[in-house]
C-alpha positions as CSV (number, residue, x, y, z in Angstrom):
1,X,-22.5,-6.3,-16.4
2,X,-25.7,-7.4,-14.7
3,X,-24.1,-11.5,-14.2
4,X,-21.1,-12.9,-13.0
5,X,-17.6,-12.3,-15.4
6,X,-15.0,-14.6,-15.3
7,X,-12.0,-13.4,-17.6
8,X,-9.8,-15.8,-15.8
9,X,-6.3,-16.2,-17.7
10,X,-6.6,-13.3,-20.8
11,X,-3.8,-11.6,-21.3
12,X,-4.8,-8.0,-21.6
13,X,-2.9,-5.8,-24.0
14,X,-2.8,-2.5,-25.8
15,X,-4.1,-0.4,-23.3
16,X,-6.7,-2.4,-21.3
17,X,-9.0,0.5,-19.5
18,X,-11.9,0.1,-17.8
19,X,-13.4,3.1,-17.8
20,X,-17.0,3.6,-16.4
21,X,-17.8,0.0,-16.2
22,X,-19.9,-1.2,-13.4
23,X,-19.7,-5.0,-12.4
24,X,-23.3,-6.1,-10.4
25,X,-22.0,-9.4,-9.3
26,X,-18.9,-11.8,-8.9
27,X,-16.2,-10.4,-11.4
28,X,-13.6,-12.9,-11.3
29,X,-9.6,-12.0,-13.3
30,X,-8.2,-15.0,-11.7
31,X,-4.5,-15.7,-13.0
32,X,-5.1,-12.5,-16.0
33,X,-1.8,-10.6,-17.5
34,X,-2.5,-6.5,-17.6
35,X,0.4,-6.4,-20.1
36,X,0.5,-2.6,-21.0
37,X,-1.6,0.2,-19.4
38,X,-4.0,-0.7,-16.5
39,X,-6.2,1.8,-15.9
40,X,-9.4,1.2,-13.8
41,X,-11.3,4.4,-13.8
42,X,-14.3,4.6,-12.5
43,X,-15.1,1.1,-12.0
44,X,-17.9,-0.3,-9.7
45,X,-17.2,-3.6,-8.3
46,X,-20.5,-3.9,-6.4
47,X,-19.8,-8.0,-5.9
48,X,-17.0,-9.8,-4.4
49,X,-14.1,-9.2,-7.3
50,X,-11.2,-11.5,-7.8
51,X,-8.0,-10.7,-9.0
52,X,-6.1,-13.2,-7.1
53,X,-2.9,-14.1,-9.1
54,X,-2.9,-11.7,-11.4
55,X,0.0,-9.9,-13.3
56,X,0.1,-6.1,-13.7
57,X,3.2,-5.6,-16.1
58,X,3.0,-1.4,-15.9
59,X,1.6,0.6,-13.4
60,X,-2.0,0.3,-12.0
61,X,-4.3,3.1,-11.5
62,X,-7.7,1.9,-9.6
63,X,-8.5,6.1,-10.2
64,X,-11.9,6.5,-8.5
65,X,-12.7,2.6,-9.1
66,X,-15.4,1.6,-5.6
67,X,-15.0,-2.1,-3.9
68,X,-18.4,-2.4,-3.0
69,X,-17.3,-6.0,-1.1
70,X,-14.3,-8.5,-1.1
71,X,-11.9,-7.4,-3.4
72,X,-8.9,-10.0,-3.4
73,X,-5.6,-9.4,-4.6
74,X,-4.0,-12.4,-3.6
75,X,-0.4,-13.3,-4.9
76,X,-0.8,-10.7,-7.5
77,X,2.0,-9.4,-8.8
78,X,2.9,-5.7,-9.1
79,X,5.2,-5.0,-11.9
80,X,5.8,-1.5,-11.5
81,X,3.8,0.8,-9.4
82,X,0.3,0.5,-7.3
83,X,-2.0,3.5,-6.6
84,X,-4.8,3.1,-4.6
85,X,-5.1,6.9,-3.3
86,X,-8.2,7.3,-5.2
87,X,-10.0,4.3,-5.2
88,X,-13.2,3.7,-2.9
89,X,-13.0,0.9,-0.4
90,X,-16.5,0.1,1.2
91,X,-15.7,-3.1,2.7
92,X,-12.3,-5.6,3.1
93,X,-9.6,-5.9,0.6
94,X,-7.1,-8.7,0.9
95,X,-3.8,-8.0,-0.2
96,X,-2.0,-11.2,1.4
97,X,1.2,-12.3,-0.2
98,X,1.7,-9.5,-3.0
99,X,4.9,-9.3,-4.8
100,X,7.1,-7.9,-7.0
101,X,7.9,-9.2,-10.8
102,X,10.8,-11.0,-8.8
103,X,8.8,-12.5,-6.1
104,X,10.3,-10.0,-3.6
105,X,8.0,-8.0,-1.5
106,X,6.0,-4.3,-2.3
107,X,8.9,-2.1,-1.5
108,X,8.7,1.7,-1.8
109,X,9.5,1.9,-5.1
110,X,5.9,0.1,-5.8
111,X,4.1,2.2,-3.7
112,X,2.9,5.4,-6.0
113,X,2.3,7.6,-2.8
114,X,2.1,6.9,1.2
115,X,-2.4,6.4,1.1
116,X,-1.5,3.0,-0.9
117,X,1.2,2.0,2.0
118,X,-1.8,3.2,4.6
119,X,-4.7,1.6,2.5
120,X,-2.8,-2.1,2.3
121,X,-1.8,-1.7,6.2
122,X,-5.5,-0.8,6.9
123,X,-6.7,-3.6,5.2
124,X,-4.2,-6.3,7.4
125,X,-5.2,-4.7,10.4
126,X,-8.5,-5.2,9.8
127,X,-7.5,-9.2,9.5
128,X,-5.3,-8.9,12.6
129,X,-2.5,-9.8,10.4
130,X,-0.2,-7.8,12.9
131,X,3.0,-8.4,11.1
132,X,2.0,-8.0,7.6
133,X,0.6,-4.7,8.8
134,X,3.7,-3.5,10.3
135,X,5.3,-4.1,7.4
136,X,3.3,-1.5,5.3
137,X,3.4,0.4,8.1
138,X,7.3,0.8,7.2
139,X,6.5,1.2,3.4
140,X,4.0,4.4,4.9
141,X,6.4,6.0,6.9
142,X,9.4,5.9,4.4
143,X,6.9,7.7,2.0
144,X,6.2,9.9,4.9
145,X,9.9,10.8,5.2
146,X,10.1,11.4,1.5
147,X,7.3,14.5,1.9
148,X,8.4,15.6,4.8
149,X,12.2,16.0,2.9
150,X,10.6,18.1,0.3
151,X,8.5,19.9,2.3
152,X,11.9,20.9,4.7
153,X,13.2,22.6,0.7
154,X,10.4,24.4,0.8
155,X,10.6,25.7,4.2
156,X,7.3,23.9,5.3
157,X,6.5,21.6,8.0
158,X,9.6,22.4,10.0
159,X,8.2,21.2,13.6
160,X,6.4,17.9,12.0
161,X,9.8,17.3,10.5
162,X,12.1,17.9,13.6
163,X,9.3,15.5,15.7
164,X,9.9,12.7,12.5
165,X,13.7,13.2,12.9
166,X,13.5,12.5,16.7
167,X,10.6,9.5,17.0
168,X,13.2,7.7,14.2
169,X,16.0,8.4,16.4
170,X,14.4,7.1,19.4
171,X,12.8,3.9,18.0
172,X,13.0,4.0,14.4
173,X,9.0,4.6,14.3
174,X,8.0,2.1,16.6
175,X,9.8,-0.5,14.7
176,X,12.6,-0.8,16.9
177,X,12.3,-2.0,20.5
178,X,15.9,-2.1,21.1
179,X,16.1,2.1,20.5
180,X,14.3,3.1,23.4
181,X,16.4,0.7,26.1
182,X,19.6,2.0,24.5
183,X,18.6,5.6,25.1
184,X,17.3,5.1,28.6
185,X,20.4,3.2,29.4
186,X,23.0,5.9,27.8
187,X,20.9,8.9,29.5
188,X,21.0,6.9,33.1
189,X,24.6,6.7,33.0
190,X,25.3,10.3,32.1
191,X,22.7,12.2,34.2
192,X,25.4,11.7,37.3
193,X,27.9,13.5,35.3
194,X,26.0,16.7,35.2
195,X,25.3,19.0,37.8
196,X,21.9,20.7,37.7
């Protein structure tokens, strides 16, 4: 597509892929329904590309798709799950006030791996939007845990996992501020019982 697109509003069924497609300019999905399988394969958004209140009933795929600029995914609304470990992000993607099919916040069970946690924290760090970004931060770290679990059944990864263990022990990955005071308070009062 060599112009602007605006398929604002369509409700995409049976199997919507975009495979290979390269958009030049503005490519605008504004309000759109992905009712069944999303799939965004190789897709070149070389303009600004909007897909600010859309609905993505099944899981989404952006599987070696590039955001050449802007790509804004503003109040859309993740059904099922988002994976965004192979997609190409040149430039800023806004991500600010994504939800769930029941207007709840991405949780874990939205996030396909821990890149798509780190790629939408990136992306509200790069805004300064601090608190947003901590909140993916979370999201990265429970996927984090979730390797690091298998890894232990396969007998891998033992010292990264004991170091894990301890940080969320101490300050439940930086998350906590409280942690850290009640640890240096209970270890102050029982150094003077021990005799070194």
């Amino acid at each position: 597509f060599h112009s602007k697109v605006e398929m604002k509003e369509i409700n995409f069924s049976n199997n919507s892929i975009f495979n290979n497609t390269k958009f030049n300019e503005l490519c605008d999905f504004y309000g759109s329904k992905f009712n069944n399988i999303n799939y965004f394969t190789k897709t070149t958004f070389n303009d600004i590309c909007v897909f600010t209140n859309v609905t993505f009933k099944n899981d989404v795929d952006f599987k070696y798709t590039t955001f050449g600029k802007l790509a804004l995914f503003k109040e859309a609304i993740f059904e099922k799950k988002l994976n965004l470990e192979d997609t190409i992000i040149k430039e800023e993607i806004n991500f600010l006030k994504i939800k769930t099919k029941d207007n709840k916040e991405l949780n874990s069970e939205n996030m396909e791996n821990r890149e798509t946690a780190r790629i939408i924290k990136n992306s509200f760090e790069k805004q300064n939007n601090i608190i947003e970004a901590n909140k993916f931060y979370a999201l990265e770290i429970k996927e984090r845990d979730k390797e690091l679990e298998e890894d232990i059944k396969k007998g891998k990864n033992i010292f990264e996992w004991l170091v894990f263990k301890i940080h969320g022990l101490a300050s439940n990955h930086s998350q906590d501020w409280l942690l850290p005071i009640f640890w240096i308070l209970n270890i102050s009062i029982l150094i003077p019982f021990f005799k070194f």
